[in-house]
C-alpha atoms as a printed R data frame, in Angstrom:
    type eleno elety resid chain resno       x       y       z
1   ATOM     1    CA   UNK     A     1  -8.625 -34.562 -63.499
2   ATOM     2    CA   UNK     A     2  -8.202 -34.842 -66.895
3   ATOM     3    CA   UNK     A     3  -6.688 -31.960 -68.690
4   ATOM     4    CA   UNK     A     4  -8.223 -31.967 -71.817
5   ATOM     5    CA   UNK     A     5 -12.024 -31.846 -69.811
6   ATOM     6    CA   UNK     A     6 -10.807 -28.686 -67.741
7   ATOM     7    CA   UNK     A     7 -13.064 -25.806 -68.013
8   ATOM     8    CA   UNK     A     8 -11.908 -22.797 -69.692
9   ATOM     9    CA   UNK     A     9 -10.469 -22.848 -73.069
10  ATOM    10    CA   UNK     A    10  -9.121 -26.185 -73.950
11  ATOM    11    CA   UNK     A    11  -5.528 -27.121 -73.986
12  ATOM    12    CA   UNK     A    12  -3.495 -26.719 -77.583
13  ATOM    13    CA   UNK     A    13  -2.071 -30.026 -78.912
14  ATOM    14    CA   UNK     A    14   1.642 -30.857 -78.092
15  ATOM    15    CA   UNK     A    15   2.967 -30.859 -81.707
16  ATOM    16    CA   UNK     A    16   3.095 -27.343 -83.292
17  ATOM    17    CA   UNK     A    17   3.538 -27.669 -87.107
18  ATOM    18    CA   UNK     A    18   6.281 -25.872 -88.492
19  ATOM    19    CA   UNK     A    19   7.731 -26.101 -85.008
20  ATOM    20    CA   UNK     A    20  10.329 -28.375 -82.905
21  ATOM    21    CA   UNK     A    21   9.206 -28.644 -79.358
22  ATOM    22    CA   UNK     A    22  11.991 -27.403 -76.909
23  ATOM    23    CA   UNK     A    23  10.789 -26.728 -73.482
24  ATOM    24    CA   UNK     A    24   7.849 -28.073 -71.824
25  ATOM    25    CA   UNK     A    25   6.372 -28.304 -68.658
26  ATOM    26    CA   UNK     A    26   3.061 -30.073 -67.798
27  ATOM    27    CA   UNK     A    27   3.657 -29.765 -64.221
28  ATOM    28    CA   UNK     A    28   2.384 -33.515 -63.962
29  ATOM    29    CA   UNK     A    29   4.992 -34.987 -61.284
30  ATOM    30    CA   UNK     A    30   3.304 -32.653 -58.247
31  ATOM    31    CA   UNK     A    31   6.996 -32.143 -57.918
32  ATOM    32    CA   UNK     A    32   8.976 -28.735 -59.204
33  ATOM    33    CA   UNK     A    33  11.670 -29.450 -62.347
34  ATOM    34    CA   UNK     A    34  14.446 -27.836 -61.377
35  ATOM    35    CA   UNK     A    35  16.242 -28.585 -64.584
36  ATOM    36    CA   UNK     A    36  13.585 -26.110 -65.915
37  ATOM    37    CA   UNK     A    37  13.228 -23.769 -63.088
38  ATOM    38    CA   UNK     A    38  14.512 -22.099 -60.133
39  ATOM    39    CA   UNK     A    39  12.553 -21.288 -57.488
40  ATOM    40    CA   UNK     A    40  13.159 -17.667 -56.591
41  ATOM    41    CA   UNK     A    41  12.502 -14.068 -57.836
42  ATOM    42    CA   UNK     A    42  15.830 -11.853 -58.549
43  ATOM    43    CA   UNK     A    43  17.351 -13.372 -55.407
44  ATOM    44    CA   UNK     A    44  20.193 -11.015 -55.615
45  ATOM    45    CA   UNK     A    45  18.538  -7.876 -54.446
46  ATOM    46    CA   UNK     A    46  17.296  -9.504 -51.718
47  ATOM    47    CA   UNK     A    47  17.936 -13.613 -50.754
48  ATOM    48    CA   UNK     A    48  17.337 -16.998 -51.899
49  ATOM    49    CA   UNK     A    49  15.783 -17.399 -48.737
50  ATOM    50    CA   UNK     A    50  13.145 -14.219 -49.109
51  ATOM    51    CA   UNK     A    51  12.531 -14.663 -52.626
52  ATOM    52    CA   UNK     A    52  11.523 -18.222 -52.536
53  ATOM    53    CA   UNK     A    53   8.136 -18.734 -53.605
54  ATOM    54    CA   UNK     A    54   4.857 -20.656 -52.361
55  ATOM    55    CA   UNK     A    55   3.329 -23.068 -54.454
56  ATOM    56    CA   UNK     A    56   1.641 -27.131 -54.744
57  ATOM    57    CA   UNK     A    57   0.576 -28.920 -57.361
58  ATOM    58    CA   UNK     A    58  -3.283 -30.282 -58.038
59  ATOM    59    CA   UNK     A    59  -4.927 -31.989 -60.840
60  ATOM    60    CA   UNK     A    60  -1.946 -31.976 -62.750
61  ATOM    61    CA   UNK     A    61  -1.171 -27.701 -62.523
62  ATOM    62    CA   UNK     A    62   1.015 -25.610 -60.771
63  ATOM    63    CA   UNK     A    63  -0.267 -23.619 -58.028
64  ATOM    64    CA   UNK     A    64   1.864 -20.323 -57.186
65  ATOM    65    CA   UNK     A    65   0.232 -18.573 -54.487
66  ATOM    66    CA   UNK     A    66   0.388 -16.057 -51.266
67  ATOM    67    CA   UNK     A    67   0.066 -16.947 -48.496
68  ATOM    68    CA   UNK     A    68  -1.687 -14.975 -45.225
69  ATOM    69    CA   UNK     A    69   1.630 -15.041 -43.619
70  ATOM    70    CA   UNK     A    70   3.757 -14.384 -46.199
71  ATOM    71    CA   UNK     A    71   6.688 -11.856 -45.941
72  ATOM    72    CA   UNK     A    72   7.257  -9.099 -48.163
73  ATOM    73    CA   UNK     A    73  10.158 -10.944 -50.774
74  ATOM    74    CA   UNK     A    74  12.878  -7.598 -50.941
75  ATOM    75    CA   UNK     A    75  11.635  -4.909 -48.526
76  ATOM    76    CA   UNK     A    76  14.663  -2.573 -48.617
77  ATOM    77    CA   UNK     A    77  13.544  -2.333 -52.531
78  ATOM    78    CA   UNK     A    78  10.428  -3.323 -52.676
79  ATOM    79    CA   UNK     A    79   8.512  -2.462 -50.187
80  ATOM    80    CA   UNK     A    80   5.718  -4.677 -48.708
81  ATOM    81    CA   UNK     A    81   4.869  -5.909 -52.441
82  ATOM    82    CA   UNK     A    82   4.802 -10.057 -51.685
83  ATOM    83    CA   UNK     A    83   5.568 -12.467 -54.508
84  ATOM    84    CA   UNK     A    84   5.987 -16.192 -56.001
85  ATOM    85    CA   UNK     A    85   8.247 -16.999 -58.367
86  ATOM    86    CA   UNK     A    86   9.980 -18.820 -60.916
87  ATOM    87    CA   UNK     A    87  12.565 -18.223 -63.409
88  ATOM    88    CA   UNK     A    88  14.623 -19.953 -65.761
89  ATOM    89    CA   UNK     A    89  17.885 -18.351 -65.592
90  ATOM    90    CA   UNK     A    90  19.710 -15.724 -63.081
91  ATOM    91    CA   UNK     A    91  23.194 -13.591 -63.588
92  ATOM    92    CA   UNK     A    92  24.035 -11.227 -60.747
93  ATOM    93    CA   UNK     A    93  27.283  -9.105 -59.935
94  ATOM    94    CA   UNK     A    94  29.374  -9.321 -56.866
95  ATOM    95    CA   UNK     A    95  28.166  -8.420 -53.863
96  ATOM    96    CA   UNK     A    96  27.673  -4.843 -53.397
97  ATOM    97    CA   UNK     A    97  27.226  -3.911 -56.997
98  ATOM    98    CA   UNK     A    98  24.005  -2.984 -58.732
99  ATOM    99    CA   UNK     A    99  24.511  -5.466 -61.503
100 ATOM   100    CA   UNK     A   100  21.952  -8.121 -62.121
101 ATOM   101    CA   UNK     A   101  18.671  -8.984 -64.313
102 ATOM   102    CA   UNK     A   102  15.647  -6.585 -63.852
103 ATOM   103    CA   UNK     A   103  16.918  -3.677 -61.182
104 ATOM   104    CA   UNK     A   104  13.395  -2.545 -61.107
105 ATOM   105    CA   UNK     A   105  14.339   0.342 -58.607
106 ATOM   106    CA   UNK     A   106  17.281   2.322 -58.896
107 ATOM   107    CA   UNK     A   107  18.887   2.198 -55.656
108 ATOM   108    CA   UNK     A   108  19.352  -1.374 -55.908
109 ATOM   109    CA   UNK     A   109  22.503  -3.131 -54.888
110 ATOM   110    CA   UNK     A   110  23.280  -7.029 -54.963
111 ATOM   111    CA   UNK     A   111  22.682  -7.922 -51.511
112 ATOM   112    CA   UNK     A   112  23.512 -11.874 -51.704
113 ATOM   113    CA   UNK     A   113  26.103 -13.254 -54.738
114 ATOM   114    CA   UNK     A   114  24.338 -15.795 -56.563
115 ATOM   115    CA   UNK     A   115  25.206 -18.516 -58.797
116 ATOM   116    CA   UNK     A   116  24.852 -17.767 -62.846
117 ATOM   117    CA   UNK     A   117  22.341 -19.973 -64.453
118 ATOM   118    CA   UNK     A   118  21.108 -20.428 -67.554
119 ATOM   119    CA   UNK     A   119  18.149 -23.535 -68.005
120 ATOM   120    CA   UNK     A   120  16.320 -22.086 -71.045
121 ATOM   121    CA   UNK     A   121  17.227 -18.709 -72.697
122 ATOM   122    CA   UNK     A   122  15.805 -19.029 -76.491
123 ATOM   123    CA   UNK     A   123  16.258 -16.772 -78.950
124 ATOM   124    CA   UNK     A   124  13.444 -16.463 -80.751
125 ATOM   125    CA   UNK     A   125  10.564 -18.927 -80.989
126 ATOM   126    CA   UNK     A   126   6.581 -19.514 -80.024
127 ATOM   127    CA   UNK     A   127   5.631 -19.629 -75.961
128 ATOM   128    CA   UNK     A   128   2.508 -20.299 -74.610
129 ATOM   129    CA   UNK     A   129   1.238 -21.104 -71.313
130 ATOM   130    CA   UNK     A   130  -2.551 -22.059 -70.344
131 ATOM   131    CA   UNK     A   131  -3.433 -20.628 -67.130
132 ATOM   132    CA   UNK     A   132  -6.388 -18.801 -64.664
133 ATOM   133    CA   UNK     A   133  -5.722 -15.910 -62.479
134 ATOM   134    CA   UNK     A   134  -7.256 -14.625 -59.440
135 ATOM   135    CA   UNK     A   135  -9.420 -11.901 -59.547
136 ATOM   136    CA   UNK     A   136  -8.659 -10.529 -56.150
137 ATOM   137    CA   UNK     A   137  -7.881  -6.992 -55.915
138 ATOM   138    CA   UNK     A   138  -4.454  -6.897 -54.536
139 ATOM   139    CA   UNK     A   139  -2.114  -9.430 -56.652
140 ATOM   140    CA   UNK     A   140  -1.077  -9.335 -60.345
141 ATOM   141    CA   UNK     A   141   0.165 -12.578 -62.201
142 ATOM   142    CA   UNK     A   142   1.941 -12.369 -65.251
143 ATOM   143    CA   UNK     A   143   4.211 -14.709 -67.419
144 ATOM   144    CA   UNK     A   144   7.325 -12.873 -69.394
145 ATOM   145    CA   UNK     A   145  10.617 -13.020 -70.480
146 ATOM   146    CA   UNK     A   146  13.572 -10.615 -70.168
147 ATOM   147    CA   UNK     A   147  17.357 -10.743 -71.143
148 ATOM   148    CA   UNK     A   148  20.239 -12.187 -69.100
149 ATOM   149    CA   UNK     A   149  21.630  -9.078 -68.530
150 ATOM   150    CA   UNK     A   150  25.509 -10.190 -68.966
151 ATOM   151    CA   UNK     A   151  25.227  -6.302 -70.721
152 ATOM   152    CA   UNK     A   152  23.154  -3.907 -68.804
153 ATOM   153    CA   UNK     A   153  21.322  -2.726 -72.048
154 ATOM   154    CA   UNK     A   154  20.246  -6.620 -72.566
155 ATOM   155    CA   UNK     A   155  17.258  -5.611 -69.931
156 ATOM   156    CA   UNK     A   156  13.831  -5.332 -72.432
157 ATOM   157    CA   UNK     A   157  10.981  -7.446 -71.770
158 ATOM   158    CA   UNK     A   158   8.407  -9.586 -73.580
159 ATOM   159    CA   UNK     A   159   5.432  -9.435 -71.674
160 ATOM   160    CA   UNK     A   160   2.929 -12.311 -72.765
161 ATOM   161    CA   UNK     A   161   0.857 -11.447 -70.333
162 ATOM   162    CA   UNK     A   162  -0.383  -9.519 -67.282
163 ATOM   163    CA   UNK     A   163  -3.299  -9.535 -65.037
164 ATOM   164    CA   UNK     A   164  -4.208  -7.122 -62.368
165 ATOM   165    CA   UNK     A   165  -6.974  -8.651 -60.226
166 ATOM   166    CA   UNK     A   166  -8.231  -5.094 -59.767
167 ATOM   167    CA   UNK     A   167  -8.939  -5.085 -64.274
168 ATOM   168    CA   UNK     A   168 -10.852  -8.666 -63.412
169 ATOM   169    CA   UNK     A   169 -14.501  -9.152 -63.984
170 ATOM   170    CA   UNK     A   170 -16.969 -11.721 -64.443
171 ATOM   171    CA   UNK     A   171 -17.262 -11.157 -68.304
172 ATOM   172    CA   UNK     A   172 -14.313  -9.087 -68.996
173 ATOM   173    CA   UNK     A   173 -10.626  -8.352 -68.217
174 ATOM   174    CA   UNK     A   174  -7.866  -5.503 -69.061
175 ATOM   175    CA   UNK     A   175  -4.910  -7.521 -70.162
176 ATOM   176    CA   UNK     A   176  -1.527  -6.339 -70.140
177 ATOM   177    CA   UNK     A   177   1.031  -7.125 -72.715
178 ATOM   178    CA   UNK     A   178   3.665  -6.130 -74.812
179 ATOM   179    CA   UNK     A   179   7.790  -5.104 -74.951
180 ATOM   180    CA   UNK     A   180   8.941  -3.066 -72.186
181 ATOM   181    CA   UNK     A   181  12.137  -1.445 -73.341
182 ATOM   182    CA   UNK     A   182  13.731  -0.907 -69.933
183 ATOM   183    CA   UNK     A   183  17.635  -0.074 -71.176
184 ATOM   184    CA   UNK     A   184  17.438  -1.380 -74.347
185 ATOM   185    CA   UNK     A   185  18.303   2.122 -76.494
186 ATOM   186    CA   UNK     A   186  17.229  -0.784 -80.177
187 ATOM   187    CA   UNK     A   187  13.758  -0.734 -78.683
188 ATOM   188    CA   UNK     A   188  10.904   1.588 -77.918
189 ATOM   189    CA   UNK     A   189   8.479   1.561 -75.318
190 ATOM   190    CA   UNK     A   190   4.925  -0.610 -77.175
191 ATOM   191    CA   UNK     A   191   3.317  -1.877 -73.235
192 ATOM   192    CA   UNK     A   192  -0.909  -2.149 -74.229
193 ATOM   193    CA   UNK     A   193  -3.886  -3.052 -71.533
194 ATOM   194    CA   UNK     A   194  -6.414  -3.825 -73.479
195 ATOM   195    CA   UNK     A   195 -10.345  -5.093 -72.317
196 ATOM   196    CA   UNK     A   196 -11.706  -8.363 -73.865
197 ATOM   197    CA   UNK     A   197 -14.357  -9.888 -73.090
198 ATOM   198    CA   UNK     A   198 -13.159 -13.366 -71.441
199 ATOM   199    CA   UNK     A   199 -13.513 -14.563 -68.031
200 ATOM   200    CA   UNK     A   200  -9.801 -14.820 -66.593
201 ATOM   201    CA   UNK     A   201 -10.598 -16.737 -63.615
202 ATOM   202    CA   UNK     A   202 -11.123 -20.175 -65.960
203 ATOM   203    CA   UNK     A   203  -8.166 -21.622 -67.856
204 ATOM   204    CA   UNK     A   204  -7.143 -19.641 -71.473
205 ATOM   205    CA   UNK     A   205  -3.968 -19.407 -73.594
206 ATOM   206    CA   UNK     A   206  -1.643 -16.736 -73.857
207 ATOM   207    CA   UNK     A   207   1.436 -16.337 -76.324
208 ATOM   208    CA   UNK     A   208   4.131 -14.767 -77.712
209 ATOM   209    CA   UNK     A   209   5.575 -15.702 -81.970
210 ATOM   210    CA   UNK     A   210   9.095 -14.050 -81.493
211 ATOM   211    CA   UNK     A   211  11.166 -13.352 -84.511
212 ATOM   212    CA   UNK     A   212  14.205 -10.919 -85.540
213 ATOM   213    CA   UNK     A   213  11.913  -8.559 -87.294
214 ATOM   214    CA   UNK     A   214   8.442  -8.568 -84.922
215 ATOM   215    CA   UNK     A   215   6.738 -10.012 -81.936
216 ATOM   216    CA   UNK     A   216   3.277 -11.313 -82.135
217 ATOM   217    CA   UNK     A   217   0.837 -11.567 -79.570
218 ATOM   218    CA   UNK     A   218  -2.111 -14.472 -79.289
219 ATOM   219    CA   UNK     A   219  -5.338 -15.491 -76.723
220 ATOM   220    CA   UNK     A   220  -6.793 -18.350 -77.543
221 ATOM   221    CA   UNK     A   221  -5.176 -18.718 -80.590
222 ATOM   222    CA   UNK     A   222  -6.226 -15.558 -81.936
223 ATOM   223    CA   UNK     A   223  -3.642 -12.697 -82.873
224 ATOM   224    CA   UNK     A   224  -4.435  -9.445 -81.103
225 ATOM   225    CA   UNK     A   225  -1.328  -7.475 -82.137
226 ATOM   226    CA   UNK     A   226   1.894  -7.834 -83.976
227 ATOM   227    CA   UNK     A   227   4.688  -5.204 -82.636
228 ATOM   228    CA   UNK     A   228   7.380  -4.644 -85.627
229 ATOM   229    CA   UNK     A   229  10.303  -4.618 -83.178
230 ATOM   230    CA   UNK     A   230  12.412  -7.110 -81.229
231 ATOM   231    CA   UNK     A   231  14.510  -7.897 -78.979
232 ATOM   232    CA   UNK     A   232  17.972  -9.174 -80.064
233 ATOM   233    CA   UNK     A   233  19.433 -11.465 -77.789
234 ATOM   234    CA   UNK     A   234  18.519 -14.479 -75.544
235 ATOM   235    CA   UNK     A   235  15.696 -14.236 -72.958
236 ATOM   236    CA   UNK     A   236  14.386 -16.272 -70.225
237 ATOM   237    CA   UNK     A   237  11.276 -16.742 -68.657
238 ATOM   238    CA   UNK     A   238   9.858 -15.363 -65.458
239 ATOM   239    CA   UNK     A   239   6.574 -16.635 -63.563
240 ATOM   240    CA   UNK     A   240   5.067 -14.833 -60.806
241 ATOM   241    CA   UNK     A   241   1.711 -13.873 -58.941
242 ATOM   242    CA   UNK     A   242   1.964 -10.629 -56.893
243 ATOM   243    CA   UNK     A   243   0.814  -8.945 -54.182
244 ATOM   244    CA   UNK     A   244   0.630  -5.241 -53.902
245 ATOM   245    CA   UNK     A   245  -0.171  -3.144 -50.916
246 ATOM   246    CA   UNK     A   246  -3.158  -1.170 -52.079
247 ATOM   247    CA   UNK     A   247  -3.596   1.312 -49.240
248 ATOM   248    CA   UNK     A   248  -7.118   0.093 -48.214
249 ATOM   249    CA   UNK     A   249  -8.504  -2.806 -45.929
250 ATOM   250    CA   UNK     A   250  -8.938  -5.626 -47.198
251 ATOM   251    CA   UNK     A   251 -12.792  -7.000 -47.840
252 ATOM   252    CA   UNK     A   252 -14.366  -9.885 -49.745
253 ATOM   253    CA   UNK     A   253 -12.563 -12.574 -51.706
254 ATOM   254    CA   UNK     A   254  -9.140  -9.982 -50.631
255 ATOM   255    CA   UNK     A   255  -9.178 -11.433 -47.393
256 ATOM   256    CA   UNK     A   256  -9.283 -15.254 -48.945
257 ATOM   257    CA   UNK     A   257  -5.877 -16.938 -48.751
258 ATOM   258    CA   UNK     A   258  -4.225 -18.392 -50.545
259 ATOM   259    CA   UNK     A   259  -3.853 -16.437 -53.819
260 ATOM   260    CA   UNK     A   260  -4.102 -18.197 -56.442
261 ATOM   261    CA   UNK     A   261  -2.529 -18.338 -59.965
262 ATOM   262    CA   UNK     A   262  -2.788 -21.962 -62.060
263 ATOM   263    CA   UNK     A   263  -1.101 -22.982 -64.603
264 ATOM   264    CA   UNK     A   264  -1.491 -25.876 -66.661
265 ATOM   265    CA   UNK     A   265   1.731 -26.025 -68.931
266 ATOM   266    CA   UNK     A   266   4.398 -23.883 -70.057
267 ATOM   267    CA   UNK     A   267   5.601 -24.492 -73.589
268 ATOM   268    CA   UNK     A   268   8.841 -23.190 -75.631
269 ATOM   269    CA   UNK     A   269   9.029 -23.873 -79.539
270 ATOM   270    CA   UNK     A   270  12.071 -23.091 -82.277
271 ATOM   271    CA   UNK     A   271  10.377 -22.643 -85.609
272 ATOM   272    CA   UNK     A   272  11.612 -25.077 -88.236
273 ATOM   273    CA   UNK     A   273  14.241 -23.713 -91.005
């Protein structure tokens, strides 16, 4: 398929003026670049083996998905949540410490020692990706970057976006984004869900414009909000579709496997000094 005929909105040009071009991923090869990427979710409160995601390539995009038989990726944590990930970088303590990126529940503890790695981490810059999400009840997909972590108050996030397939509908969405402050005492809490009218499900673009003084926010180009605080060291990306136990059985497209979230490229920029 060609790219630039995809429904949805239509892809942004490669060359961003003002801009050098310093990661990019087109997800063309129907092979995973591992020089970008590696292919688990915060392996060290759980495994490499656990966290690993599902995924396959078509037309030219990356597929991350669930899978009806899919195990729950850090139970002892985590509960039955289910998820497919990738990341671009990954620091973790020794083994029985609670150091490491993202310790999203307090009684975490490094359960397998992992290798420190670090394939992008910008400091500032403009990152977009152009992707669809499912709008099944259960999973979430989101695309956002938080610190390395080497110091525990290195932890915000920059949330470019987040779906929940339970805020999807046919001509509108609630979309998450934002900075999540986490235990980063520079920063305050400035997380929005907002409703716009857009149908998720087809292919649009979603960014972050990351500077010392502000973050702005973009879909489709457009800027919804500018947040006059920001992060001060490196960050690295993280790419994931969810599943969340919801309490209820399952009906309609719930019980459809796989989930589905598609993305069509990943781009990192450094403005131009």
């Amino acid at each position: 398929m060609n790219k630039t005929s995809s429904y949805g909105f239509p892809p942004n040009p490669i060359e961003k003026q003002g801009h050098t071009l310093e990661f990019q991923d087109e997800f063309e090869l129907s092979v995973l670049n591992t020089d970008n990427w590696i292919p688990c979710y915060l392996p060290q409160w759980s495994s490499r083996e656990k966290s690993r995601p599902n995924y396959h390539f078509s037309d030219g995009n990356l597929v991350l998905e669930i899978t009806d038989d899919q195990q729950p990726w850090c139970p002892e944590f985590n509960g039955e949540v289910k998820c497919s990930s990738l990341q671009t970088g990954l620091y973790a303590g020794p083994l029985g410490t609670d150091k490491g990126q993202h310790k999203f529940n307090e009684k975490c503890i490094v359960r397998e020692e992992q290798i420190s790695h670090k394939k992008y981490l910008p400091q500032y810059g403009y990152f977009e990706i152009r992707a669809k999400v499912p709008d099944t009840v259960s999973n979430v997909a989101a695309f956002w970057m938080i610190g390395y972590e080497e110091q525990p108050e290195q932890s915000a996030e920059i949330c470019i976006v987040e779906i929940k397939g339970c805020n999807v509908e046919k001509e509108s969405s609630i979309i998450g984004y934002g900075i999540h402050r986490f235990n980063d005492p520079a920063l305050e809490e400035a997380f929005h869900e907002e409703r716009f009218n857009m149908d998720v499900t087809q292919f649009h673009i979603y960014a972050a414009d990351w500077s010392p003084e502000k973050v702005d926010f973009y879909i489709d180009n457009k800027l919804i909000r500018s947040i006059k605080q920001s992060p001060a060291y490196p960050m690295q990306f993280m790419l994931n579709i969810y599943e969340l136990p919801t309490g209820k059985e399952k009906i309609g497209s719930d019980l459809i496997y796989p989930k589905e979230f598609t993305i069509d490229y990943i781009r990192g920029y450094r403005k131009i000094q």
